[in-house]
C-alpha positions in Angstrom: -10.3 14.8 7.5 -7.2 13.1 7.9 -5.8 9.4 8.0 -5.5 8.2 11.7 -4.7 4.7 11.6 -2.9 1.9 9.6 -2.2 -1.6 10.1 -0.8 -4.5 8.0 -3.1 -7.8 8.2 -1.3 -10.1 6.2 2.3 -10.5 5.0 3.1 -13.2 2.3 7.1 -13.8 0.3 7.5 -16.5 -1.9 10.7 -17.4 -3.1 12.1 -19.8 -5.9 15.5 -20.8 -6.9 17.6 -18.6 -8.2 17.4 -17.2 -11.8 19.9 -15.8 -13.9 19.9 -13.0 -16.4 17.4 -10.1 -15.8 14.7 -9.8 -13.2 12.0 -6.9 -13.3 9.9 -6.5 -10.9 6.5 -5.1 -10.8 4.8 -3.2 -8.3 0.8 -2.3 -7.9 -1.8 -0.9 -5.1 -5.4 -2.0 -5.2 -8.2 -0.6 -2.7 -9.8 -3.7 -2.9 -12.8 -2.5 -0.1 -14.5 0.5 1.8 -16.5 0.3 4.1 -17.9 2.6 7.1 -15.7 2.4 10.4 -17.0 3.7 13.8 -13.6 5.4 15.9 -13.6 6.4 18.9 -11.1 8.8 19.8 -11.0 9.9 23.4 -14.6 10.0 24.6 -16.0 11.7 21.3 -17.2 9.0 18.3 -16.6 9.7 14.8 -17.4 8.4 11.5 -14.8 7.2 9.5 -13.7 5.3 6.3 -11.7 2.0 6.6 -10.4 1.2 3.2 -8.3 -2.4 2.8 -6.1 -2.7 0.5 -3.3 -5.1 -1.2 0.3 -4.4 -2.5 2.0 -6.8 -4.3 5.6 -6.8 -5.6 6.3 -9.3 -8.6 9.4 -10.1 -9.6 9.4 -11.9 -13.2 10.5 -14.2 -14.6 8.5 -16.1 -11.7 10.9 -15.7 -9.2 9.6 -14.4 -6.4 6.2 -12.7 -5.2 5.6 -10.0 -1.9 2.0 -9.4 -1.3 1.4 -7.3 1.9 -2.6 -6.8 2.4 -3.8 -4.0 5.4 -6.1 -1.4 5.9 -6.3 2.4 6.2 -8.8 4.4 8.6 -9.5 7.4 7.3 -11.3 10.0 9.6 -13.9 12.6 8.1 -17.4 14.2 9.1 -20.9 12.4 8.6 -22.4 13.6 5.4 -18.8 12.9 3.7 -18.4 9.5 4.9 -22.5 8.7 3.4 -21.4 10.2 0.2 -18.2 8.8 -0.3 -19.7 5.1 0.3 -22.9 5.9 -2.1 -19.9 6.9 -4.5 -18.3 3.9 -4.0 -21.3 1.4 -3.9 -21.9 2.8 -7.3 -19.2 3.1 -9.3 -16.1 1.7 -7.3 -14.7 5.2 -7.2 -13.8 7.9 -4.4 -12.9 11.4 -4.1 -9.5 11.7 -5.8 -8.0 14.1 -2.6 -8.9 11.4 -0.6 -7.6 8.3 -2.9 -4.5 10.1 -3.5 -3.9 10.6 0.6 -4.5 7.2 1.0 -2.9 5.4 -1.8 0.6 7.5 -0.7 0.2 6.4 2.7 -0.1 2.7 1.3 2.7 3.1 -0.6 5.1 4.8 1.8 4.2 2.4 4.4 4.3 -0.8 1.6 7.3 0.1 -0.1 9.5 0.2 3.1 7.8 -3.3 4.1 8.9 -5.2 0.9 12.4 -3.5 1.2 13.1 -4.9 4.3 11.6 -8.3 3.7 13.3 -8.3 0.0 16.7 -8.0 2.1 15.6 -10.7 4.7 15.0 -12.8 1.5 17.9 -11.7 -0.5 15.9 -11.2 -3.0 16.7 -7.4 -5.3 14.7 -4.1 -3.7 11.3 -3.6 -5.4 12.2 -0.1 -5.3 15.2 1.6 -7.1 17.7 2.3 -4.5 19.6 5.5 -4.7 23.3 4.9 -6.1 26.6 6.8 -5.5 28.8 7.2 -9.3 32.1 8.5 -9.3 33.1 10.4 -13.0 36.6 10.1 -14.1 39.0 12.9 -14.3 39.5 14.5 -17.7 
């Protein structure tokens, strides 16, 4: 059981004028669907999970918006797949192993997305960046 693909369907920045003062910025995951995906890898064909998904990035006071929507294929054995599709027919849940695999990978893959398209918008990172401090001498 692993995750064997990714891929980003839709990319969308919006941009206003300029604000002044201070900007914070949101970020949030959503699985938004799951549903069962047939892959074929080599000659064998296996059961699988694809799960779509949408990130957004919201920088307030209504400045600007990132919202990056994709989907994740997630590769695990037959009686798995039926139960974690029951699961989620039911009650919009999923095994947390596998939500938490997943949600990472979306997040990983998301975050360095919206940093590079923050910077191609000149628009603040979503994500804190690390910072180098000097101290003073005593």
């Amino acid at each position: 059981m692993a995750i064997v693909g990714f891929n980003f369907s839709k990319l969308t920045i919006e941009r206003s004028e300029a604000v002044k003062g201070k900007i914070s910025i949101s970020n949030n995951v959503s699985i938004k669907e799951i549903e069962e995906a047939n892959l074929a890898l080599g000659e064998a064909k296996q059961k699988g999970l694809k799960f779509t998904f949408e990130f957004t990035s919201i920088y307030e006071p209504k400045f600007a918006s990132i919202n990056i929507h994709g989907s994740v294929l997630y590769l695990a054995d037959s009686g798995k797949v039926t139960a974690m599709l029951a699961e989620w027919g039911k009650n919009k849940k999923i095994d947390k192993d596998v939500m938490t695999e997943v949600l990472n990978t979306v997040l990983t893959k998301c975050n360095v997305e919206a940093l590079i398209l923050s910077r191609d918008f000149n628009l603040p990172p979503p994500i804190p960046l690390p910072k180098v401090e000097t101290q003073k001498k005593s």
